[in-house]
Jmol script that loads the backbone (N, CA, C; Angstrom):
load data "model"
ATOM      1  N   UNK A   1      -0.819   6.014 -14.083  1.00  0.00           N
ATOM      2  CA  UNK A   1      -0.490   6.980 -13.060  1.00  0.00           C
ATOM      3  C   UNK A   1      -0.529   6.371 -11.658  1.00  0.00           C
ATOM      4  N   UNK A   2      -1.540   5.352 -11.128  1.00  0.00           N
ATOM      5  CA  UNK A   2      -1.628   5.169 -10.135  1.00  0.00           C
ATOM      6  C   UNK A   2      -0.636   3.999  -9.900  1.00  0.00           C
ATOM      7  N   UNK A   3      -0.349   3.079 -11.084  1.00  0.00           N
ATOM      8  CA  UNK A   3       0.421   2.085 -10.783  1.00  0.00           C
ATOM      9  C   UNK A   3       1.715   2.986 -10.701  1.00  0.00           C
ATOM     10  N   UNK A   4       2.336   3.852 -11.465  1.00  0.00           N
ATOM     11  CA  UNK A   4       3.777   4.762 -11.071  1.00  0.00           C
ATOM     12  C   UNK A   4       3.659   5.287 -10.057  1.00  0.00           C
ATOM     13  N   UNK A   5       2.508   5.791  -9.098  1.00  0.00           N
ATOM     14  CA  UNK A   5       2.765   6.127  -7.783  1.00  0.00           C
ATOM     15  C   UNK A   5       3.191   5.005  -6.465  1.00  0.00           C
ATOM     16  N   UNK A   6       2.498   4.090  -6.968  1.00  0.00           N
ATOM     17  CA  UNK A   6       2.006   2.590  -6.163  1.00  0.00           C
ATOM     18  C   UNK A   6       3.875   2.058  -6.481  1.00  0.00           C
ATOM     19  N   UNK A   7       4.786   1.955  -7.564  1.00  0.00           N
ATOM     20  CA  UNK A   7       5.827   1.453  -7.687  1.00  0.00           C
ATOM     21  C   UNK A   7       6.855   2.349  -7.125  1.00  0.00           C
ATOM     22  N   UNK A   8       6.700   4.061  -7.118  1.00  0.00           N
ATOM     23  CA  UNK A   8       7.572   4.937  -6.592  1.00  0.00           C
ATOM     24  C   UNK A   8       7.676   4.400  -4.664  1.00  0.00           C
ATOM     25  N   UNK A   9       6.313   3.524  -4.305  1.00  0.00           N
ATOM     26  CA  UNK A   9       6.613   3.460  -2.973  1.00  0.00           C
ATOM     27  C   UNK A   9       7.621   2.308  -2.584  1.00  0.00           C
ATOM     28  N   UNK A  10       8.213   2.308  -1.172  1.00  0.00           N
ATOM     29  CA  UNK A  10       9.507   2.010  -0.371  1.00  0.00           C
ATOM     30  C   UNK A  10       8.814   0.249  -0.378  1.00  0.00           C
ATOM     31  N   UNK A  11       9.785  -0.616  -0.522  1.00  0.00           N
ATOM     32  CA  UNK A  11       9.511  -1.828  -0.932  1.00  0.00           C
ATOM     33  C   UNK A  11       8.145  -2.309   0.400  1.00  0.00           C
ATOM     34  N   UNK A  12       8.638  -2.284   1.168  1.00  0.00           N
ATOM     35  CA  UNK A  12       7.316  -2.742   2.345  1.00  0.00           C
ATOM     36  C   UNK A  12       6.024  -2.168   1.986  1.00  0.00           C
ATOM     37  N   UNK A  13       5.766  -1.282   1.597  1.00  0.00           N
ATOM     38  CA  UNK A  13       4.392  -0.608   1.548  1.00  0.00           C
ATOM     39  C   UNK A  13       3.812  -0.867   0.675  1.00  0.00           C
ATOM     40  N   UNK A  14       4.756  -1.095  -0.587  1.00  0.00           N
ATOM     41  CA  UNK A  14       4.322  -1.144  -1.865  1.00  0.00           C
ATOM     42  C   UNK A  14       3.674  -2.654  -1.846  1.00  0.00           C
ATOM     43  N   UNK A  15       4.366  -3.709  -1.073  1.00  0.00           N
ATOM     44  CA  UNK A  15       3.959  -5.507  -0.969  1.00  0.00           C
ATOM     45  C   UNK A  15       2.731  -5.413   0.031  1.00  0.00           C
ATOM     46  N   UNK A  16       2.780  -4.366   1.063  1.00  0.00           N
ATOM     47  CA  UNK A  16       1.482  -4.328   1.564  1.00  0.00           C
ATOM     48  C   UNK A  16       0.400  -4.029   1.022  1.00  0.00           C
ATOM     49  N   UNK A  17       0.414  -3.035   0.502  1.00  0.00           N
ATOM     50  CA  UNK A  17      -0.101  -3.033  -0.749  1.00  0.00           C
ATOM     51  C   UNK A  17      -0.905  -3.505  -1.311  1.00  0.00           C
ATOM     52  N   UNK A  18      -0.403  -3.733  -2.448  1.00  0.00           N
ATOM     53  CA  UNK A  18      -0.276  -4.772  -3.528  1.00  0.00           C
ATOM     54  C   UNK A  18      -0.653  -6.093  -3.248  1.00  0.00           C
ATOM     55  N   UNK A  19      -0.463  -6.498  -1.931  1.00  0.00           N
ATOM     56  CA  UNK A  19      -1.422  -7.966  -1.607  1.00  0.00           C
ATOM     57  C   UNK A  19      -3.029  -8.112  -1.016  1.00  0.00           C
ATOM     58  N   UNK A  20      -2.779  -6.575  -0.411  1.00  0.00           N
ATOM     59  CA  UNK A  20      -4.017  -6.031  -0.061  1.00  0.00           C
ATOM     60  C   UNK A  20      -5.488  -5.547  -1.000  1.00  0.00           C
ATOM     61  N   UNK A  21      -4.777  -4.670  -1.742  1.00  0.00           N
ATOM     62  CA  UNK A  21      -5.553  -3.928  -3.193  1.00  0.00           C
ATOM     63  C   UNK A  21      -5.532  -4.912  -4.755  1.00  0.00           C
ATOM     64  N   UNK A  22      -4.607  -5.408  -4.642  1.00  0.00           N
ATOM     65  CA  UNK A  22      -4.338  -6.046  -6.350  1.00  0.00           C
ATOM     66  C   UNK A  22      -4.774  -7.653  -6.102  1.00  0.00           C
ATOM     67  N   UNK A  23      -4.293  -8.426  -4.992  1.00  0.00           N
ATOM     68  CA  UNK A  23      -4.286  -9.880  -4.717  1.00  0.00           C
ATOM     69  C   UNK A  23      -6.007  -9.749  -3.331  1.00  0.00           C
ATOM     70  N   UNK A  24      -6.077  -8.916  -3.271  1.00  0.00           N
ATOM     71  CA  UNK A  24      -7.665  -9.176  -2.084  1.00  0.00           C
ATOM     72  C   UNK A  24      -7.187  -9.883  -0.743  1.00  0.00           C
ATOM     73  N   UNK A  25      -5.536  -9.811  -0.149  1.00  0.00           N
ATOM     74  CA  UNK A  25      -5.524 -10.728   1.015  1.00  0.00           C
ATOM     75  C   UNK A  25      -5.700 -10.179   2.001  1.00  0.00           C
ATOM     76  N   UNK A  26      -6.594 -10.851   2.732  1.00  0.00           N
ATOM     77  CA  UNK A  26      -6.874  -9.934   4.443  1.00  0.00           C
ATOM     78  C   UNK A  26      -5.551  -9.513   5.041  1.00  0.00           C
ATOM     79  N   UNK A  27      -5.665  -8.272   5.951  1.00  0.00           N
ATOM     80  CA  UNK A  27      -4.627  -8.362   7.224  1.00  0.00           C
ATOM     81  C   UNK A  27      -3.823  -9.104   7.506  1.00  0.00           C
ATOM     82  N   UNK A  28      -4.843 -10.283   7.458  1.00  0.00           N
ATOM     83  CA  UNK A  28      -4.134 -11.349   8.537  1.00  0.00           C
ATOM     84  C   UNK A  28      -3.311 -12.405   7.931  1.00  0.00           C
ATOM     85  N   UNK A  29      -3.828 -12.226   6.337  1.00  0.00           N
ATOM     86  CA  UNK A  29      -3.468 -13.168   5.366  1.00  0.00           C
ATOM     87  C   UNK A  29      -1.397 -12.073   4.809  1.00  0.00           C
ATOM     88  N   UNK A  30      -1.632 -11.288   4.799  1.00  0.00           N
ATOM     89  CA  UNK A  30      -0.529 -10.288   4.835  1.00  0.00           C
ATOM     90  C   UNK A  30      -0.249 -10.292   5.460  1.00  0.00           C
ATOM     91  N   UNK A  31      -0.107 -10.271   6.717  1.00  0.00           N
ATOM     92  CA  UNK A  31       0.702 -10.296   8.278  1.00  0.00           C
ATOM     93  C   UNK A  31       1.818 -11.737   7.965  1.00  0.00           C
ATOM     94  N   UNK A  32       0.813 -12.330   7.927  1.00  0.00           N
ATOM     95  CA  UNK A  32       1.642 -14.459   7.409  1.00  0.00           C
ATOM     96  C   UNK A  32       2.222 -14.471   6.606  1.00  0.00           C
ATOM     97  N   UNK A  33       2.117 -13.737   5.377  1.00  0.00           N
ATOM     98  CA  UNK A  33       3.395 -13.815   4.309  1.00  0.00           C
ATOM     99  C   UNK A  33       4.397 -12.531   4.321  1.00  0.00           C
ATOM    100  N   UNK A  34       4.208 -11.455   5.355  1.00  0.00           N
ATOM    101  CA  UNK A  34       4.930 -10.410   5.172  1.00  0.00           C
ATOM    102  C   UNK A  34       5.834 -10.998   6.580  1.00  0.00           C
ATOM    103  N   UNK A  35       5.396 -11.702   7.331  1.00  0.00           N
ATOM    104  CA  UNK A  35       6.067 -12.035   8.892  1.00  0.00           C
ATOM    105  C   UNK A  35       6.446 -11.049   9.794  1.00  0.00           C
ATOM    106  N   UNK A  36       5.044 -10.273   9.835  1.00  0.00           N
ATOM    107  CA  UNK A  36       5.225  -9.210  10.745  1.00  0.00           C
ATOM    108  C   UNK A  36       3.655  -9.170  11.600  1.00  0.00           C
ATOM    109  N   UNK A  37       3.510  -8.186  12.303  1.00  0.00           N
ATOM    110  CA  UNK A  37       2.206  -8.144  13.348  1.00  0.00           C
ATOM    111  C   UNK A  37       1.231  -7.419  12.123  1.00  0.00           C
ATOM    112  N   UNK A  38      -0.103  -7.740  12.259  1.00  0.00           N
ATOM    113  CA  UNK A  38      -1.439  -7.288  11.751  1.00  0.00           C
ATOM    114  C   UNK A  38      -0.783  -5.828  11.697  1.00  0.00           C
ATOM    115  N   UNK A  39      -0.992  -5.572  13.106  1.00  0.00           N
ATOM    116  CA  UNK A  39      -0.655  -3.748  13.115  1.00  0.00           C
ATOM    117  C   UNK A  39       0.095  -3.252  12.440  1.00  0.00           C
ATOM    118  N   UNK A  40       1.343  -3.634  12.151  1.00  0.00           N
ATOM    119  CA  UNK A  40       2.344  -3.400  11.081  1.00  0.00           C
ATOM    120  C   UNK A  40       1.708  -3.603   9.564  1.00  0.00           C
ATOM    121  N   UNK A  41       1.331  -4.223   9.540  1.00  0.00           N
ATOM    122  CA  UNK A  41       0.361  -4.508   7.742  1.00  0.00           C
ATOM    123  C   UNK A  41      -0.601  -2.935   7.727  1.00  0.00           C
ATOM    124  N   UNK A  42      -1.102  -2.835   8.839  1.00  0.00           N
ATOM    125  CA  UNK A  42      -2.414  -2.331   8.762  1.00  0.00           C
ATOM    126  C   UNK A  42      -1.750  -0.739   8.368  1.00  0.00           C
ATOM    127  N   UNK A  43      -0.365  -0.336   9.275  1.00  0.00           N
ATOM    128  CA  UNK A  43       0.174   0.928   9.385  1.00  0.00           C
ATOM    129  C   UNK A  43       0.697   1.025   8.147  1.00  0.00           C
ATOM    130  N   UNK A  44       1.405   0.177   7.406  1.00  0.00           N
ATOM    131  CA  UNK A  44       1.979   0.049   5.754  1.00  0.00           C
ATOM    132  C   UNK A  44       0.903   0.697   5.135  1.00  0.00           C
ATOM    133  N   UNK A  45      -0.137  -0.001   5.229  1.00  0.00           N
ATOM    134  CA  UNK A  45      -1.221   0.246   4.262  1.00  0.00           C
ATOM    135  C   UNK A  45      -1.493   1.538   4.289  1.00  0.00           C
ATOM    136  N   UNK A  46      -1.967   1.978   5.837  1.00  0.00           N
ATOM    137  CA  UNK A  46      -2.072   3.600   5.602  1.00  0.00           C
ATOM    138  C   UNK A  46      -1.210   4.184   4.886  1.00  0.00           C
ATOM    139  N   UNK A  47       0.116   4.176   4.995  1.00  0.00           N
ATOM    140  CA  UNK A  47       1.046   4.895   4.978  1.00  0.00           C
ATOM    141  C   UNK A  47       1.139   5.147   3.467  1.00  0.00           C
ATOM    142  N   UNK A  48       0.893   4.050   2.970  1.00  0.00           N
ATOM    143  CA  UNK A  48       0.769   3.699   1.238  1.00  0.00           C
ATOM    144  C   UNK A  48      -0.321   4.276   0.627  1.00  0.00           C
ATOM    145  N   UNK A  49      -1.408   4.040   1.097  1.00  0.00           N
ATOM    146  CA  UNK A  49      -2.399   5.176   0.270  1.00  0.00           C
ATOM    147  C   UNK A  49      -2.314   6.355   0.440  1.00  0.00           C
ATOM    148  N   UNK A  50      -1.985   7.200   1.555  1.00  0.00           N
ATOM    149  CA  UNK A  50      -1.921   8.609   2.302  1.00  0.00           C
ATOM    150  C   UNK A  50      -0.591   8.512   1.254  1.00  0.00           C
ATOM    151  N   UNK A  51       0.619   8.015   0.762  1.00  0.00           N
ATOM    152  CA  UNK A  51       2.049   8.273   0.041  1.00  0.00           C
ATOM    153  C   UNK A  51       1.269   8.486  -1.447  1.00  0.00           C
ATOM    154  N   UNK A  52       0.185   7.449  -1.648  1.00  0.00           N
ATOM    155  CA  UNK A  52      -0.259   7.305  -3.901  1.00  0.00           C
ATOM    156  C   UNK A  52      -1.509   8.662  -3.574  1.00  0.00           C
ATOM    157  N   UNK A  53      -2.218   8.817  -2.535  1.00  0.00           N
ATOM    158  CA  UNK A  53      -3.091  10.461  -2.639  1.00  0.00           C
ATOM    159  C   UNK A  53      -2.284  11.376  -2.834  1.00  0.00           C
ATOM    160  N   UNK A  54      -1.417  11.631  -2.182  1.00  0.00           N
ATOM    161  CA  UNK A  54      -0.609  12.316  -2.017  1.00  0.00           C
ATOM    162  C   UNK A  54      -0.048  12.557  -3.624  1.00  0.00           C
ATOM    163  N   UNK A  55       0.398  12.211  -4.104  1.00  0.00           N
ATOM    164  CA  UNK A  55       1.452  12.087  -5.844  1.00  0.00           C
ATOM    165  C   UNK A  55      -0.180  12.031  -6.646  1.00  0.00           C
ATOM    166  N   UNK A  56      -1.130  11.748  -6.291  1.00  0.00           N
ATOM    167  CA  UNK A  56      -2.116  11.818  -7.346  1.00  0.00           C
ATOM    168  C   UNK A  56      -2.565  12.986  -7.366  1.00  0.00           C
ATOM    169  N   UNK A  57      -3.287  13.599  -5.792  1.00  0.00           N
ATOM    170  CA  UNK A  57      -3.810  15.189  -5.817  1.00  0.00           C
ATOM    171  C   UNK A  57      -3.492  16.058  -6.645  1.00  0.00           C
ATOM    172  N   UNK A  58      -1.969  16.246  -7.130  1.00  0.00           N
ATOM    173  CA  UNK A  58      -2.531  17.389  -8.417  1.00  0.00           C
ATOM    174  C   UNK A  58      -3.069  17.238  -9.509  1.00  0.00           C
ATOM    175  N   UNK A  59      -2.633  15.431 -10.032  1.00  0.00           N
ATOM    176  CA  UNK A  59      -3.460  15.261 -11.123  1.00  0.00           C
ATOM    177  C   UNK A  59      -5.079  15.380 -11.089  1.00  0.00           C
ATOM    178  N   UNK A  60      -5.568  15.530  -9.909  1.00  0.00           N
ATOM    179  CA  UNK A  60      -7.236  14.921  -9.805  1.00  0.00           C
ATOM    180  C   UNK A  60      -7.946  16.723  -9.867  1.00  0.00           C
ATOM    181  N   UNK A  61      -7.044  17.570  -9.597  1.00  0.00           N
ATOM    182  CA  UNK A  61      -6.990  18.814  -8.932  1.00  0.00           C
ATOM    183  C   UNK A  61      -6.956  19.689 -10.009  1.00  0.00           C
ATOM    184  N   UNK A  62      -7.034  19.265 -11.851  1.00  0.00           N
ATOM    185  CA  UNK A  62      -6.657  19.855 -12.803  1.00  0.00           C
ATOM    186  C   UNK A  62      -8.415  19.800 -13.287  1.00  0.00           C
TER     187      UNK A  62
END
end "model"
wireframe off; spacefill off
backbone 0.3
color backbone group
């Protein structure tokens, strides 16, 4: 369930992600392979867990 929410997300969020939660790479270590600013990693990330709570809440809610 959580990996089908985590794959339903928009390709950027999902690599933010996914390097963040699955691979353990800092910010800063994601910023360097995504080639964008910290802040931009950091806003993906929100955006990505607040997108997989979001699609999980009704399951957790039963």
């Amino acid at each position: 369930m959580v990996f089908d929410a985590i794959e339903a997300l928009p390709e950027d969020l999902k690599t933010a992600m996914t390097l963040r939660e699955l691979d353990g790479l800092s910010y800063e270590e994601i910023a360097a392979v995504m080639e964008c600013p910290v802040g931009t990693v950091r806003s993906r990330i929100f955006r990505a867990r607040e997108a997989v709570e979001k699609k999980m809440k009704p399951l957790l809610q039963r």
